[in-house]
C-alpha positions in Angstrom: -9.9 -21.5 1.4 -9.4 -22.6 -2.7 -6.2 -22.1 -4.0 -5.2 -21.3 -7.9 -2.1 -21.9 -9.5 -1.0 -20.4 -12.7 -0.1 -22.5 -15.5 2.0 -25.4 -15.6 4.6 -26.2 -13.2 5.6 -22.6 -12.0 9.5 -23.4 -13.3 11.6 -21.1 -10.2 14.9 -19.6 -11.4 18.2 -20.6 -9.5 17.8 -18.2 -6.9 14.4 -18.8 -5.9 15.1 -22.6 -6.0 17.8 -21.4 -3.2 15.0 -20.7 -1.1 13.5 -17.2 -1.9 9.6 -17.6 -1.0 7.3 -14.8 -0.7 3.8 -14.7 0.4 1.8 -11.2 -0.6 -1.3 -11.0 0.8 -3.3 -8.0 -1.2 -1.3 -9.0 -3.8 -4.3 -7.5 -6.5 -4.1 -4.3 -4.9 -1.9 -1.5 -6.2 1.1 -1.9 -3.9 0.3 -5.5 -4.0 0.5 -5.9 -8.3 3.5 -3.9 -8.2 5.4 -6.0 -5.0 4.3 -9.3 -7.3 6.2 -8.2 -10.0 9.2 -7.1 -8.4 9.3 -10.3 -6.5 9.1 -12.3 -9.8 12.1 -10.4 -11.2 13.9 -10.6 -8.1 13.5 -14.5 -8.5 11.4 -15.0 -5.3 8.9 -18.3 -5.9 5.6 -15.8 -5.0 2.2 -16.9 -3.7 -0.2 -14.1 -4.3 -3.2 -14.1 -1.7 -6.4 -12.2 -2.8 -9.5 -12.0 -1.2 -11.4 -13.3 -4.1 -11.2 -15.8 -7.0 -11.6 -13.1 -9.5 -8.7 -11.0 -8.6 -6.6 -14.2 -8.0 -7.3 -15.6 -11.3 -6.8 -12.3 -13.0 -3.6 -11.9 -11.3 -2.7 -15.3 -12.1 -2.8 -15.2 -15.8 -0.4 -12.8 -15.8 2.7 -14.4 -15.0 3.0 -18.1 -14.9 5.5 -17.9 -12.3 2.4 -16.8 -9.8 1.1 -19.2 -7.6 -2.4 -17.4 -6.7 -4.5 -18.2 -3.3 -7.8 -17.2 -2.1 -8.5 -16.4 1.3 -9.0 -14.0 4.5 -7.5 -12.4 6.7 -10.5 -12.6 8.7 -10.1 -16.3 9.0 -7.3 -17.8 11.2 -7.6 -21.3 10.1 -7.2 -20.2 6.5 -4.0 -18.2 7.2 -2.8 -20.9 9.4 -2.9 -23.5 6.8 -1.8 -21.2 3.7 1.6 -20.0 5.9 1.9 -23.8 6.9 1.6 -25.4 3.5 3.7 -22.2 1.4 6.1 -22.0 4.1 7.9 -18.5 3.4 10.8 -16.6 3.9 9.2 -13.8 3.5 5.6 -12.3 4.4 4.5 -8.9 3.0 0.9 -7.4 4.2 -0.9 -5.7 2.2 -4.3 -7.1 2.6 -7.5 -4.9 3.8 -9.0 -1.5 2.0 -6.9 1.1 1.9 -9.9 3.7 2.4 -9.8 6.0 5.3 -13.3 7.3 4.8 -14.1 3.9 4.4 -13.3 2.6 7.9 -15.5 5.2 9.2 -18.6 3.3 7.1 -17.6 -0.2 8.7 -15.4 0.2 11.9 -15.4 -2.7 13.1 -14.5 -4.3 9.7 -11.7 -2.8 10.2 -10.5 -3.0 13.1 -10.8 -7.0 12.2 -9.2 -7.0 9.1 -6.4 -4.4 9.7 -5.7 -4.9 12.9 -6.5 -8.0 13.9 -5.6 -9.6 10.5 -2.2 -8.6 11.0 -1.7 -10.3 13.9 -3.4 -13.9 13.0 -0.5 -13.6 10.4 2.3 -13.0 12.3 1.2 -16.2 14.7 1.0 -18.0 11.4 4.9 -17.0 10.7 5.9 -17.7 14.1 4.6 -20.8 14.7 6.2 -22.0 11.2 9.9 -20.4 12.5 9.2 -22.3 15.9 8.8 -25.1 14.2 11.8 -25.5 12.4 10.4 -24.0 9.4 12.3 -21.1 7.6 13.5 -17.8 9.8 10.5 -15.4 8.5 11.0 -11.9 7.2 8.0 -10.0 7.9 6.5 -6.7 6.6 3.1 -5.0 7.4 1.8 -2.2 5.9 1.5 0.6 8.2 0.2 4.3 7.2 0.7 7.6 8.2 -2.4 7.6 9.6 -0.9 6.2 13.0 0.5 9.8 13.7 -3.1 11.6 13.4 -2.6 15.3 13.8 0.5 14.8 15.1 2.5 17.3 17.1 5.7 17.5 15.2 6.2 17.6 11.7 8.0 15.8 10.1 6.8 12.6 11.4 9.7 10.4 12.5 9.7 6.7 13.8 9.8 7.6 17.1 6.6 10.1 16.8 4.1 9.3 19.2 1.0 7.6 17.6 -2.2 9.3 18.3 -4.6 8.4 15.0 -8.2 9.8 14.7 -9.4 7.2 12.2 -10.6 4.0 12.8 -8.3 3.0 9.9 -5.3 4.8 11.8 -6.3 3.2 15.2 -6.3 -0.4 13.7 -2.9 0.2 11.8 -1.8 1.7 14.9 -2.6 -1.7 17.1 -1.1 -3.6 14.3 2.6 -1.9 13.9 2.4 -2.5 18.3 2.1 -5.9 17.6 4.9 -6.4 15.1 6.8 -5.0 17.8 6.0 -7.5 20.3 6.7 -10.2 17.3 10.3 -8.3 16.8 11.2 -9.1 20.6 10.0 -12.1 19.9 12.8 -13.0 17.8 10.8 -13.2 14.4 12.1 -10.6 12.0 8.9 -8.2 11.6 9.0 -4.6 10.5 6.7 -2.0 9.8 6.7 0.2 6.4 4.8 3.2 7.8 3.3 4.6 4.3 2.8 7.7 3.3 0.7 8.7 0.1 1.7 7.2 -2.3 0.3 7.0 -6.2 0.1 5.2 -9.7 -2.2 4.7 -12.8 -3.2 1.9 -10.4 -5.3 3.6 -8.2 -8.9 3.1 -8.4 -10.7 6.1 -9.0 -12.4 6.2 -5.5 -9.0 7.6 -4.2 -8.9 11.4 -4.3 -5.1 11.5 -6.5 -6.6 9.3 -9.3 -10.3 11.1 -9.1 -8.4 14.1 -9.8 -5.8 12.9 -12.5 -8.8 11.1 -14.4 -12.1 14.2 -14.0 -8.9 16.8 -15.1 -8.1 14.6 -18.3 -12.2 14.2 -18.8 -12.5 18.0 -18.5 -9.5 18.5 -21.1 -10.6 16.4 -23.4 -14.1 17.8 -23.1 -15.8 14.8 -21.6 -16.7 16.7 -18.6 -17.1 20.4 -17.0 -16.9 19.6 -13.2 -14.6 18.0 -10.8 -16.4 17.4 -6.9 -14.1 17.5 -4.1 -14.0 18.0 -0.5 -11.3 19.5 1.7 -8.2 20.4 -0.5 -6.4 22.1 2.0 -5.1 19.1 4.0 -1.9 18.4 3.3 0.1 15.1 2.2 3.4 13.5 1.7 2.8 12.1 -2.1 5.3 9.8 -3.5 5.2 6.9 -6.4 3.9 3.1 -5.9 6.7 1.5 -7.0 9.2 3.8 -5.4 7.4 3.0 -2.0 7.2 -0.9 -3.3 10.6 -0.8 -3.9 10.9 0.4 0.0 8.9 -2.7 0.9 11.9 -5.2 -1.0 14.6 -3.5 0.9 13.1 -3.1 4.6 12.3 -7.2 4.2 15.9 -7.9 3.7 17.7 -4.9 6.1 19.9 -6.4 8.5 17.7 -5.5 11.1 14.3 -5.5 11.7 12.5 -2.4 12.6 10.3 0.3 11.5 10.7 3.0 8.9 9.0 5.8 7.4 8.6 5.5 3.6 8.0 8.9 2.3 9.5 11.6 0.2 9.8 14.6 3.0 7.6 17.4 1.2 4.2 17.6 1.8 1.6 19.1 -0.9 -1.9 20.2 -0.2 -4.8 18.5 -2.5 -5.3 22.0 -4.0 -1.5 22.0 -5.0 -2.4 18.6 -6.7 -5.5 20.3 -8.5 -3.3 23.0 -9.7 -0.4 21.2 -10.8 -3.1 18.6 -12.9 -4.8 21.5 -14.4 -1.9 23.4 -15.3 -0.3 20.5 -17.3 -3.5 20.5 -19.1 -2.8 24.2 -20.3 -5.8 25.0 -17.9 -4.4 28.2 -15.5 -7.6 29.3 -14.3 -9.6 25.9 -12.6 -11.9 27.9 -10.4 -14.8 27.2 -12.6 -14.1 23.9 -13.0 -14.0 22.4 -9.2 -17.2 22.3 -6.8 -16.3 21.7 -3.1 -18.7 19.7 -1.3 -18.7 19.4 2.5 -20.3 15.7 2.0 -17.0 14.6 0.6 -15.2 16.3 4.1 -13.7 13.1 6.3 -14.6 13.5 10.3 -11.1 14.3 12.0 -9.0 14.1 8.3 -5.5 15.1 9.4 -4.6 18.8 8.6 -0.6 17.5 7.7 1.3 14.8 7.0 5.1 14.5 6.2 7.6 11.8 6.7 11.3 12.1 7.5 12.9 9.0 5.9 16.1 9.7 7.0 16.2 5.7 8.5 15.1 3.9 5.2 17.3 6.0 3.4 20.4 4.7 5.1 19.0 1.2 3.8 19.9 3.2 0.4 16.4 3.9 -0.5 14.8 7.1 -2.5 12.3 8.2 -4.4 12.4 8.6 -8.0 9.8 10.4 -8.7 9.2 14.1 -7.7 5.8 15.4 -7.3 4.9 17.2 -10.2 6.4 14.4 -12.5 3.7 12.1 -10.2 0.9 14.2 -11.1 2.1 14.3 -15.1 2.4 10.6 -15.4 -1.4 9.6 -13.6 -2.9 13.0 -16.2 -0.7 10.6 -19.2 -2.4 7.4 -18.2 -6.0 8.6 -18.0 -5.3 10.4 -21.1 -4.2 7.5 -22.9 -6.7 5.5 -21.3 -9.8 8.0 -22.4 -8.5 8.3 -26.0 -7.7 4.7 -26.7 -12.0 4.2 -25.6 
């Protein structure tokens, strides 16, 4: 493992001098960017870990108060010695891709990095608690995905996991982990996500495809959007909304897990629609092409969250749905005129 500091001597504010140190791994990702900065402004010292020296040096020369790190989840001596040496107060991770189709391409990846990972991390901050080190707060990423098609809807903390990804089977094995960790005595909770967007995403995931072909089609750029199932269903909510979820599960009284999502779930047709619309486009038919290559195998029909928990933490979202689609359509607008 190499590790990068930004520039000079990383000066901490008074409150992070009193012992506010966070360790993001994913930390170039899109939660991750947006956790960083929050962190920074909260005073927390932050060490940003990215998977590679281009993300960690482009991260670093953002903000001088970064202290960046390159490394892997895959590789338990790495995340032994990066815990040991930065020794936190508080973990958050993020690490590992975030695409279900993905996991279906490399399974195995997978279940390494998202479920395994996880765990060679929480061993990390447990050993450094045990040994008179600071009392870790720990946060792992979970998904939706963990509930599959479940049963009931909405999806509570107490739904019974039954995923049908290989993405959702390794998040699942990962928030039963923190668990054990949580009896334990380390304080480890679980921020099961639900769909949740910014300018951010990269264009591989199906919100910002759409935000960025309908802006290339209203401009004129383009005269065809290709998607695959856009009747499936999602709970969609706003990056920093759920980032801001991540800040306030790590420092709840108690550790635990909890839901982060809005409560209303919106099909991927009801995203097209509401894109095109904003446009001034009423009729899209002409303008989308499904294609059954782009259909996931076993792609949950619905998924919506009940955050009833992480709102007694005094949490909620911002951002309604339609203002989400409106603000991604802005940015690739903005972003395809200023080329």
């Amino acid at each position: 493992m190499t590790s990068a500091a930004g520039a000079g001597g990383n000066a901490m504010s008074d409150s992070a001098a009193a012992g506010n140190v966070a360790l993001v791994t994913g930390a170039a990702g899109q939660d991750g960017s947006y956790l960083v900065e929050r962190l920074v402004t909260e005073g927390y010292t932050v060490h940003a870990m990215c998977h590679s020296a281009v993300s960690a040096a482009q991260l670093g020369a953002s903000d001088a108060a970064i202290v960046t790190h390159v490394a892997d989840l895959a590789d338990a001596a790495a995340i032994g010695d990066l815990v040991a040496r930065v020794r936190p107060t508080h973990v958050f991770n993020l690490a590992g891709n975030t695409s279900v189709a993905r996991s279906w391409e490399f399974p195995a990846e997978t279940a390494d990095v998202l479920g395994v990972g996880p765990v060679r991390l929480l061993e990390a901050a447990w050993k450094l608690q045990q040994s008179g080190g600071p009392n870790v707060r720990f946060v792992q990423a979970s998904s939706a995905e963990v509930f599959g098609d479940a049963a009931e809807s909405p999806q509570a903390e107490t739904t019974p996991r039954v995923p049908v990804t290989p993405y959702g089977a390794a998040k699942a094995f990962a928030q039963e982990i923190v668990g054990m960790y949580r009896e334990r005595g380390l304080h480890a909770s679980c921020a099961v996500l639900y769909n949740h967007e910014s300018p951010k995403r990269p264009h591989t995931f199906v919100a910002r495809k759409i935000s960025h072909e309908v802006a290339r089609i209203s401009l004129g750029l383009s005269d065809e959007i290709v998607l695959g199932n856009i009747d499936v269903e999602r709970d969609w909510g706003y990056a920093p909304d759920y980032v801001d979820a991540l800040f306030r599960i790590a420092n709840a009284e108690r550790a635990g897990d909890f839901i982060v999502a809005t409560g209303n779930a919106h099909s991927v047709r009801d995203f097209v629609d509401a894109a095109f619309q904003y446009v001034g486009i009423t009729d899209w038919s002409d303008y989308v092409r499904i294609d059954p290559a782009f259909y996931r195998p076993a792609d949950p029909k619905r998924l919506v969250g009940d955050a009833s928990k992480l709102r007694a933490l005094g949490w909620a979202p911002t951002v309604s749905f339609g203002e989400l689609v409106q603000l991604m359509v802005d940015a690739d607008l903005a972003e395809l005129r200023a080329r």
